[in-house]
C-alpha distance (Angstrom), angle and dihedral (degrees) to the residues before:
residue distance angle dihedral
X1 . . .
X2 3.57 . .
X3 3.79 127.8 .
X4 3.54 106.7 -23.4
X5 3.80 95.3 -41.5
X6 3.85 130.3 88.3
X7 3.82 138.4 -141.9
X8 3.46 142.7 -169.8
X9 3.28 118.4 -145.3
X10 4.25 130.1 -176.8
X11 3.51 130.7 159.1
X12 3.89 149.0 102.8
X13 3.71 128.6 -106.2
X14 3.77 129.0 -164.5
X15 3.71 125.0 -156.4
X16 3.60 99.1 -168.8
X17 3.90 97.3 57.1
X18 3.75 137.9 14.7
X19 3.92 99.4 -100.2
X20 3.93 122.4 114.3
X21 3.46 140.0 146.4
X22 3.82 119.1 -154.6
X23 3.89 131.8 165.3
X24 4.04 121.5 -175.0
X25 3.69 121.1 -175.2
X26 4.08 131.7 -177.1
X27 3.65 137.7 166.8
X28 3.32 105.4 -156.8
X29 3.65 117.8 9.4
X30 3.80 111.6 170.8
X31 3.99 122.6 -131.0
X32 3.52 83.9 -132.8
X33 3.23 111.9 66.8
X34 4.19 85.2 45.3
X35 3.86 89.5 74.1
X36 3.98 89.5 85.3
X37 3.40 96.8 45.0
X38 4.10 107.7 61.4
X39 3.97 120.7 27.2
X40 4.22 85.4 -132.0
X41 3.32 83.5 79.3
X42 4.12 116.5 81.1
X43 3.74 114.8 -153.9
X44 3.58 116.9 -145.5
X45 3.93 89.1 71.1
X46 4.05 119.3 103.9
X47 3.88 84.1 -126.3
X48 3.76 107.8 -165.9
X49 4.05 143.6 162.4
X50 3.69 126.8 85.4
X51 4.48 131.6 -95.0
X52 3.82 115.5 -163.1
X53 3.44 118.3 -173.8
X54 3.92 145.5 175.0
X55 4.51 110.3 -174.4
X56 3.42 134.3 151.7
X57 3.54 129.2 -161.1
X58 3.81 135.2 -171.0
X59 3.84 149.5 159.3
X60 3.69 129.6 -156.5
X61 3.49 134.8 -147.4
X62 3.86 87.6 -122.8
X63 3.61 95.0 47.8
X64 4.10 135.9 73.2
X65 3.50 95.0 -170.7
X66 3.83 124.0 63.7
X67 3.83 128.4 -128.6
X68 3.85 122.1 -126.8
X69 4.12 121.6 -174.8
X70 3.51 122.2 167.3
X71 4.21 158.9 85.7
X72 3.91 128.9 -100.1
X73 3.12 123.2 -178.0
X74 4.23 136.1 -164.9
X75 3.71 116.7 -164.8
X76 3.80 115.2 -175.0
X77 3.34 93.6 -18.3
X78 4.06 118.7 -163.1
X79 3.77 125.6 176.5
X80 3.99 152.4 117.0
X81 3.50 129.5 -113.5
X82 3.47 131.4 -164.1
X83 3.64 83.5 -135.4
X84 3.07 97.9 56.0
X85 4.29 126.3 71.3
X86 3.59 92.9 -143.5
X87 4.06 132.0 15.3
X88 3.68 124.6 -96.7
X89 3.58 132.3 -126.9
X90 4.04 152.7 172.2
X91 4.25 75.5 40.7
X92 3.86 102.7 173.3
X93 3.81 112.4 166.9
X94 3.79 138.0 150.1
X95 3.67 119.3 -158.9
X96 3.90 125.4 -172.7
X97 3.95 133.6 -159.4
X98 3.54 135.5 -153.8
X99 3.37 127.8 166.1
X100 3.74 108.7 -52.9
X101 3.60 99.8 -13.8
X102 3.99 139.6 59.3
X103 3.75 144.5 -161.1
X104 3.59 126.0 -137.3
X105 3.71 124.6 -172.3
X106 4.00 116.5 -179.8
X107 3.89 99.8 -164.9
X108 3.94 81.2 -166.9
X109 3.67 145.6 -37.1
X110 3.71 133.0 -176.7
X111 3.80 133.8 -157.9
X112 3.69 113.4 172.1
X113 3.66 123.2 -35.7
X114 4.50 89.9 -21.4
X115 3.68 115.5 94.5
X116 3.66 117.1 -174.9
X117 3.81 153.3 151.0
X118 4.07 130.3 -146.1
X119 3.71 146.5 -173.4
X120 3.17 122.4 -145.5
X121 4.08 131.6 -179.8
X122 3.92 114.3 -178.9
X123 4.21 99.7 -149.3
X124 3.43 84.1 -164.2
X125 3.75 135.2 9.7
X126 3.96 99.6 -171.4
X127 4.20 91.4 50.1
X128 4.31 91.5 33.1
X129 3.94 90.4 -128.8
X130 4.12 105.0 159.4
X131 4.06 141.0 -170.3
X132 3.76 114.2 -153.3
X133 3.59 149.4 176.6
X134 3.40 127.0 178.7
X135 4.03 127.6 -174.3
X136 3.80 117.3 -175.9
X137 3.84 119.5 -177.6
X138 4.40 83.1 -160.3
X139 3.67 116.9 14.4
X140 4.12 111.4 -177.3
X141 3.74 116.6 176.4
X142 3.78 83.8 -145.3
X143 2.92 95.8 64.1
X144 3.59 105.6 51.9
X145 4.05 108.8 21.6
X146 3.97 123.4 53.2
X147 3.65 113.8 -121.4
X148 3.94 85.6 -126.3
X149 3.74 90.8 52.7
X150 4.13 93.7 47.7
X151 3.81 86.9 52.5
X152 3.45 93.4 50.9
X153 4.09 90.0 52.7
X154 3.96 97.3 44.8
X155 3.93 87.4 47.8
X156 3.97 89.5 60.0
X157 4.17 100.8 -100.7
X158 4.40 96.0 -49.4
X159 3.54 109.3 -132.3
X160 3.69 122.9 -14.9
X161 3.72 122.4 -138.5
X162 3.54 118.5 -98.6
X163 4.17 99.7 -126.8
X164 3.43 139.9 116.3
X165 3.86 87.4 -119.6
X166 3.51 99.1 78.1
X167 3.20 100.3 44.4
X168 3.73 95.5 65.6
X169 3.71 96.7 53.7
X170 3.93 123.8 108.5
X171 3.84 107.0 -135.3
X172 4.13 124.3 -113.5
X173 3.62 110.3 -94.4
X174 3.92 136.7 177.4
X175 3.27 154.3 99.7
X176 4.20 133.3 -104.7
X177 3.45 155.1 147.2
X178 3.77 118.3 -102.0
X179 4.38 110.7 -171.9
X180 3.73 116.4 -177.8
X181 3.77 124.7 -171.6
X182 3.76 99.0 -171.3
X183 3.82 119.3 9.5
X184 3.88 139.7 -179.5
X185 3.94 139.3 173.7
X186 3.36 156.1 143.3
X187 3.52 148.7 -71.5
X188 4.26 122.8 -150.0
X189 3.69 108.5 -145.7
């Protein structure tokens, strides 16, 4: 328990080897009591909305590649980010897992004035290879990118952190549709 919200946890973890096998499950796990747990997540926001989930994970010694299976799902979903230049609500999303890959259907989120909706299929979780659409009826910039972070992009990344951690990771890659009724932005000077 943490919060108000519950979890169900089971699984076995080696320390010798990279094999485990862990399953979590919750019914009703409240967005606000995950505002402690991960520093995407600003406080100061009446985060609200409900995820309920039922995954399991695992690695074998045999096996490179993990194996995912499972159902998440956001219902009214409210909640900052400090990714995020303004918060998002009405978030209602289902995402499924199998094996290596995963669906994830946003039936609609807001943040600001932008309203939209998006499919997403991850190919392939271990290599990050995606499918998307996305439809927005309003699509601001504003509203969804901080002017720090778009200045960062259009100047070519900045300055990359000298760690050992990004130099492991596989970058994003896909390929998608993006249709936008009404759309506005911003310009860095």
């Amino acid at each position: 328990d943490f919060g108000r919200s519950r979890i169900a946890l089971t699984g076995r973890l080696f320390t010798d080897r990279p094999v485990y096998s862990i399953a979590a499950v919750s019914e009703n796990l409240l967005f606000s009591d995950l505002d402690g747990i991960s520093a995407w997540f600003a406080g100061g926001f009446d985060a609200g909305g409900t995820v309920s989930f039922s995954i399991a994970s695992a690695r074998e010694p045999q096996g490179e590649m993990a194996r995912h299976e499972g159902r998440i799902s956001i219902t009214d979903g409210r909640f900052n980010s400090t990714l995020l230049a303004k918060p998002v609500e009405r978030l209602n999303a289902e995402v499924e897992l199998h094996k290596n890959d995963a669906a994830i259907r946003i039936e609609e989120f807001s943040a600001g004035g932008s309203k939209a909706k998006a499919e997403i299929v991850v190919e392939d979780i271990s290599q990050r290879r995606v499918r998307f659409l996305l439809s927005a009826e309003r699509l601001n910039l504003n509203d969804i990118i901080k002017k720090e972070l778009w200045e960062l992009i259009l100047k070519g990344g900045g300055e990359k952190p000298d760690d050992d951690t990004t130099k492991a990771k596989i970058p994003l890659t896909g390929r998608g549709t993006i249709r936008i009724k009404e759309g506005a932005g911003f310009l860095v000077n």
